[in-house]
C-alpha positions in Angstrom: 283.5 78.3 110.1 280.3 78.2 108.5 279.2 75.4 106.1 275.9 76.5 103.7 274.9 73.9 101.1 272.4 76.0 100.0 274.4 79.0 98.5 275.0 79.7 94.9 279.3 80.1 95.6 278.8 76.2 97.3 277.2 74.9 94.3 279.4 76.8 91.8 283.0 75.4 93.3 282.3 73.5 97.0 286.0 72.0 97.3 287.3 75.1 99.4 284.5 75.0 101.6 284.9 71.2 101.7 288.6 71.0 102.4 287.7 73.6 105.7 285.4 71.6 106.5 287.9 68.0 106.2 290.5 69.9 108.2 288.1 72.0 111.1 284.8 70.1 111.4 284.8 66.7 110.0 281.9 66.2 112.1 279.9 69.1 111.5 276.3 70.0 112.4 274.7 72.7 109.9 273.2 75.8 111.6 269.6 75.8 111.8 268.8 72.5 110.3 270.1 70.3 112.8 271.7 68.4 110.0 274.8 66.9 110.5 277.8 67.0 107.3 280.6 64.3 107.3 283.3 65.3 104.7 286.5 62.8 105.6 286.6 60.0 103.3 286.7 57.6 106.1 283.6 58.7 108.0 281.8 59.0 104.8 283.0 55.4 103.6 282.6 53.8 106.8 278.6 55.6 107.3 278.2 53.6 103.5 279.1 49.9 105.3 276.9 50.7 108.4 272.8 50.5 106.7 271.5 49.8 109.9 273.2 52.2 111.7 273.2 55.0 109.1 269.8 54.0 107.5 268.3 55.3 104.3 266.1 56.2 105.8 267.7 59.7 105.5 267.0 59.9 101.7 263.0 59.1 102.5 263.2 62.4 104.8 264.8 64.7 102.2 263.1 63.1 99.1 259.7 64.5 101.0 261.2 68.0 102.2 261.5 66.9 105.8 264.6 68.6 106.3 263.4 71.8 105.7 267.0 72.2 103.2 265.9 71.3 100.1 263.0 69.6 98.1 259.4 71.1 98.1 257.6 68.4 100.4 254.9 68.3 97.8 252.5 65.5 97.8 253.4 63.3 95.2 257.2 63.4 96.3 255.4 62.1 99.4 253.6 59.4 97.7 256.8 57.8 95.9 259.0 57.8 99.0 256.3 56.1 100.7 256.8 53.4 98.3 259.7 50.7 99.0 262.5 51.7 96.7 266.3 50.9 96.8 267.2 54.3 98.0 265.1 54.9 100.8 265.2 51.4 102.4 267.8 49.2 104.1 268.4 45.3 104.3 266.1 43.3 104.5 263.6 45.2 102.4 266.6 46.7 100.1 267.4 43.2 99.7 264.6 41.8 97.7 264.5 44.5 95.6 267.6 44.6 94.6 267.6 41.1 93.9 264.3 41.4 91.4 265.8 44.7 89.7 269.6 43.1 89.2 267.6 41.1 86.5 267.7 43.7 84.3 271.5 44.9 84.7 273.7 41.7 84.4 276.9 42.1 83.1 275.7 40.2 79.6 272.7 42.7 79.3 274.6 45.9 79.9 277.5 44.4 77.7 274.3 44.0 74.7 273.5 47.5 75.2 277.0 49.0 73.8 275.9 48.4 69.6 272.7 50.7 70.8 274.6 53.0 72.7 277.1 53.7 70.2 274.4 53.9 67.5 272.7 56.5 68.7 275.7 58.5 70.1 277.0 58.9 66.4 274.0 60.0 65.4 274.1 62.5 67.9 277.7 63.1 66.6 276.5 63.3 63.5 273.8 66.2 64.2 276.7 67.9 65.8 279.1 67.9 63.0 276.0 69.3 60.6 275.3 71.9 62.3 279.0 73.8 62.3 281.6 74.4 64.5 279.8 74.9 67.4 277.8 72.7 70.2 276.0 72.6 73.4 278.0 69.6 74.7 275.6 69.0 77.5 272.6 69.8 75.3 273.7 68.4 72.3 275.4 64.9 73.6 275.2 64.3 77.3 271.8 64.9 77.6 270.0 63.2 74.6 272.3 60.0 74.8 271.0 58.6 78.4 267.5 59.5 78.1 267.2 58.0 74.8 269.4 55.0 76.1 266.8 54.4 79.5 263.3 55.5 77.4 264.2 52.6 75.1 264.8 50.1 77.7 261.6 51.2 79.4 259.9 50.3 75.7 259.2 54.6 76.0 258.5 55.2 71.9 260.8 58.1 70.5 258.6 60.8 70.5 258.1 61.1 74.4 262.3 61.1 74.7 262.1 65.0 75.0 259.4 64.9 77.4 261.4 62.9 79.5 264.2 64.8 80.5 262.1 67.7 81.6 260.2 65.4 83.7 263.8 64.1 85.0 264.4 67.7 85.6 261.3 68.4 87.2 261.2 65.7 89.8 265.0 66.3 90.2 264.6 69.7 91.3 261.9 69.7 93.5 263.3 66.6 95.6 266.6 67.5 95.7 266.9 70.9 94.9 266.9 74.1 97.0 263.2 74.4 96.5 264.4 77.5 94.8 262.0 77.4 91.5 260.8 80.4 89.4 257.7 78.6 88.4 256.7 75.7 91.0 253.1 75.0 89.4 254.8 74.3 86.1 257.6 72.0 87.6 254.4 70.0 89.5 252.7 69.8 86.4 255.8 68.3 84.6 256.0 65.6 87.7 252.6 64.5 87.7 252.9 64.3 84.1 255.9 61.3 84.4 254.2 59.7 87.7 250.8 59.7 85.3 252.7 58.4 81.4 254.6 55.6 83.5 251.5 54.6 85.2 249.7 53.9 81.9 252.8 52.4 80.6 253.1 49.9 83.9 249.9 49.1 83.7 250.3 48.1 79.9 253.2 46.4 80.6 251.3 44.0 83.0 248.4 43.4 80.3 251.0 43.5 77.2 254.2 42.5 78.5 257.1 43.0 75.6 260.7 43.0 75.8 261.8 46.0 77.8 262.6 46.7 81.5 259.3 46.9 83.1 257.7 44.0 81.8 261.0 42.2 83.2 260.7 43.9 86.7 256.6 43.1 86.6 256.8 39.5 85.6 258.2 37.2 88.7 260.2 34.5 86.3 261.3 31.2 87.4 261.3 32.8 91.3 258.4 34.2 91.4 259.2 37.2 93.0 258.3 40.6 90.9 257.3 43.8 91.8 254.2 45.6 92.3 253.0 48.1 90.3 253.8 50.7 92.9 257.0 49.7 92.9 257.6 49.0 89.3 256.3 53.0 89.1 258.6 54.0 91.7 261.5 52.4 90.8 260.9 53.4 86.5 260.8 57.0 87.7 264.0 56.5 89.4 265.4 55.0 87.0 264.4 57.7 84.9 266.0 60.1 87.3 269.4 58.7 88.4 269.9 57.3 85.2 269.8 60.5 83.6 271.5 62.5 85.9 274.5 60.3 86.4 275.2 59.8 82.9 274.9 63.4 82.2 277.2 64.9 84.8 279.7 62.6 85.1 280.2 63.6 81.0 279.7 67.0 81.7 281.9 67.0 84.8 284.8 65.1 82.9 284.8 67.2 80.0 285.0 70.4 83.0 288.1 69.0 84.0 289.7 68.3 80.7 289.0 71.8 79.3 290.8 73.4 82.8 293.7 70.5 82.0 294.1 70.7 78.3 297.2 68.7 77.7 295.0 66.4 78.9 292.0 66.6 77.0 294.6 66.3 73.9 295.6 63.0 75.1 292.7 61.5 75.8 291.4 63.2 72.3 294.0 61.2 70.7 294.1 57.8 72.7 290.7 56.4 72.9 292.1 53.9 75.2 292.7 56.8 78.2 289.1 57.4 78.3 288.2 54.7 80.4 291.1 55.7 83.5 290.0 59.6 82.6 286.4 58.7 83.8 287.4 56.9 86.7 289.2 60.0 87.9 286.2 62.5 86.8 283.9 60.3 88.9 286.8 60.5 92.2 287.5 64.4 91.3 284.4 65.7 90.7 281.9 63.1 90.5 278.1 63.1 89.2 276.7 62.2 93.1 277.6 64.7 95.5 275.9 63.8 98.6 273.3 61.2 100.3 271.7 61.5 102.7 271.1 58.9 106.2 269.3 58.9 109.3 271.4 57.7 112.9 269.4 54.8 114.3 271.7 55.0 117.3 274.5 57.1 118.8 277.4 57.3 116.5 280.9 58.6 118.2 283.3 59.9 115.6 286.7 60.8 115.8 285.9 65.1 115.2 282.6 64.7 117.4 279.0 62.8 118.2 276.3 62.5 116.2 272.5 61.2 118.4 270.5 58.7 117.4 267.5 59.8 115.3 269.8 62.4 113.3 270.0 63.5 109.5 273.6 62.8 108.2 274.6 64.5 105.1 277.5 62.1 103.3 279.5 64.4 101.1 280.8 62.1 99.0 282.6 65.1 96.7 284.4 65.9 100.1 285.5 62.4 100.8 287.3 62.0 97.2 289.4 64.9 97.9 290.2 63.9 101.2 294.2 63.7 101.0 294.2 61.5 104.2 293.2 58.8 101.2 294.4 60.3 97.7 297.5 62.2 97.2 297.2 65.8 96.0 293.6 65.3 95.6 292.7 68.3 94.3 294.8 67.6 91.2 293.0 65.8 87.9 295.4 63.0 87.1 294.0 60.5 85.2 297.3 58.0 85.7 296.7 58.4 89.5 295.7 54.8 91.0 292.1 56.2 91.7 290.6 52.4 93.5 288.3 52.8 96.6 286.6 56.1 95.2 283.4 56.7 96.4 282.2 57.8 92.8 279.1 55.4 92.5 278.7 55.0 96.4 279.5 51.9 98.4 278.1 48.8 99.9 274.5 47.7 99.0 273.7 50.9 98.0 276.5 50.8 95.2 275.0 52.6 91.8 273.3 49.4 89.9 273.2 51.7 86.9 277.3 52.4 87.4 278.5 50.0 84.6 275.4 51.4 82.3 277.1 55.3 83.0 280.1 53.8 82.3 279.6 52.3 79.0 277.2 55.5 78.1 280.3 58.2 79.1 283.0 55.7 77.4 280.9 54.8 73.9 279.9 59.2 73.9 283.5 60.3 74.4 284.9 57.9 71.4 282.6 59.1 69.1 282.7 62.9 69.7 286.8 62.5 70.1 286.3 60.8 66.7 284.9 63.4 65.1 285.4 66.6 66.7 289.2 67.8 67.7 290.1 71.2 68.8 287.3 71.5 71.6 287.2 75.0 73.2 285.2 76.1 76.1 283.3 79.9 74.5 283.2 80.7 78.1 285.5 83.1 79.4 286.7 80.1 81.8 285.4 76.6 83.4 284.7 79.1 86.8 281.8 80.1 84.3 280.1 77.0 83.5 277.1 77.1 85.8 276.3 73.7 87.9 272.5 72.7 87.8 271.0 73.6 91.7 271.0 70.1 93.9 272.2 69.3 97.3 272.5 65.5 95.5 273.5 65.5 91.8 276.3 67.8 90.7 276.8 68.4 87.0 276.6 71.7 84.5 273.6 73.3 82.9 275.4 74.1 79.5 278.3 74.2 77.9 279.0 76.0 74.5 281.8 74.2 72.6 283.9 75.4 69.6 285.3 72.3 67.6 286.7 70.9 64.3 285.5 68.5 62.5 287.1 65.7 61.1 
């Protein structure tokens, strides 16, 4: 069998491929990168509880092109990863960072968040509804709600919001992308353009602190530990980043499977309180992360074959939820299924810190559109027609015209 990340029928529907792959060649090294692909949810989960022996490393290497897969290798991809952040680094180092950034996601905070979140999602509801009978749902709803959500925790003001989801996009692409891109000098200019704003704003921030994320992160508090301004910049354009893509596909991604299950979608439409179990299934069945990536810092023997020390690993996490060796019928969307231990937000110390943000974000946007808007029609010929953004990391959909009612 052959296994290609990098092809446009992987990106559109991968669980074929990945189910092959679960069943021939759970340990599988990709042609011509010398990359190696775990796809059984128990390789994949027990690489996540192992950050010394599968270090993150990994992510450093593909974040800067090393792989030769994906990513451009440009110069200021090289500068960020060179910069301690939580995905690149593992304990110790992960530690403290982790530590100084879980300030600004306790329960309470995230839990203060939802008369905000749910504010601005029925405005966005509202804009919907004016405008007819038709909508963009990923335009129109998933897109705007998380940037607006993070730029206002970064103390961003409103009218750089739009800015910052084509910066998102830009610095998404070229580090974990195909390096596919029609028009690289414009996608570079759109990066240095974030690394540049959130410079000026971090240095701001540590003249003028206010009340917003960064001047948390910057100032040390009763412990005294902070970070840097490096850092702060590093981990602001991650935030940025992650917390838009996650947010944004895991909505796009659910609302995919409800449109191909559409007794479903009328339930859930009509019973506010299944949204909540319906996400936790999206995020197992087709989840906003679809990979990460490690580097072996020793030899690693595997039941399906061996993987050397000083390798890339690719953890396909959208292979390991649909691994029936852990969930019945996994290819099936059944939001009553028990759907505990999926691998949706990751695992271990590496485990999303932004997950119960996306959560609240996803939860607060579907009650407001289901609300407002019944009736909701894909005007595509079918889901197989939706086309997925190109990443070897994120998975979610470009666009997705809607028909609707309003009520």
């Amino acid at each position: 069998m052959e296994f290609n990340p990098r092809s446009p029928e992987y990106r559109q529907d991968p669980f074929p491929i990945l189910k092959q792959l679960r069943d021939e060649a759970p340990v599988y090294e990709i042609p011509n990168y010398g990359l190696f692909a775990l796809s059984r949810y128990a390789d994949v989960l027990s690489a996540l509880k192992q950050p010394h022996t599968f270090s993150s490393a990994g992510m450093r290497a593909m974040m800067t092109g090393q792989t030769g897969m994906m990513g451009t290798g440009d110069s200021a991809d090289n500068e960020m990863a060179e910069v301690d952040n939580l995905i690149t680094t593992d304990p110790p180092v992960h530690d403290r960072l982790r530590n100084i950034v879980n300030r600004g996601f306790t329960p309470r905070q995230i839990a203060q968040l939802e008369p905000r979140v749910r504010a601005i999602a029925d405005e966005l509801v509202d804009s919907i509804v004016a405008g007819g009978d038709m909508m963009d749902f990923v335009h129109d709803l998933t897109i705007p709600l998380p940037v607006r959500v993070i730029a206002e925790m970064l103390g961003v003001e409103p009218g750089r919001h739009r800015e910052f989801k084509r910066w998102s996009d830009a610095l998404m692409t070229t580090s974990t992308g195909t390096g596919e891109v029609d028009d690289l000098a414009a996608v570079n200019a759109d990066r240095q353009a974030l690394f540049d704003f959130l410079t000026e704003v971090v240095a701001d921030r540590r003249k003028n602190p206010g009340d917003d994320l960064i001047s948390t992160l910057i100032d040390g508090g009763p412990t005294g530990q902070a970070l840097s301004d490096p850092e702060a910049l590093t981990f602001s354009v991650l935030l940025l980043m992650a917390g838009n893509e996650t947010t944004t596909n895991l909505l796009g991604n659910a609302m995919k499977a409800l449109i191909a299950n559409p007794d479903t979608l009328r339930k859930v439409g009509e019973n506010p309180e299944l949204i909540p179990p319906m996400l936790e299934e999206a995020l197992r069945y087709d989840g906003p992360v679809q990979s990460l990536f490690r580097q072996t810092s020793e030899d690693v023997e595997l039941d399906g074959g061996t993987i050397p020390a000083g390798r890339m690993v690719m953890l396909l996490m959208s292979s390991a939820n649909r691994d029936e060796r852990q969930f019945d019928e996994a290819d099936r969307f059944d939001i009553t299924r028990r759907t505990s231990g999926h691998l949706g937000f990751g695992f271990g110390v590496h485990f999303c810190l932004g997950a119960s943000l996306a959560r609240l974000e996803a939860r607060v946007a579907l009650e407001a559109l289901f609300e407002r808007c019944t009736n909701l029609e894909l005007e595509l010929p079918g889901v197989e027609d939706v086309e997925m953004f190109e990443s070897l990391v994120v998975r979610g959909p470009k666009a997705m015209p809607m028909s609707f009612r309003a009520t």
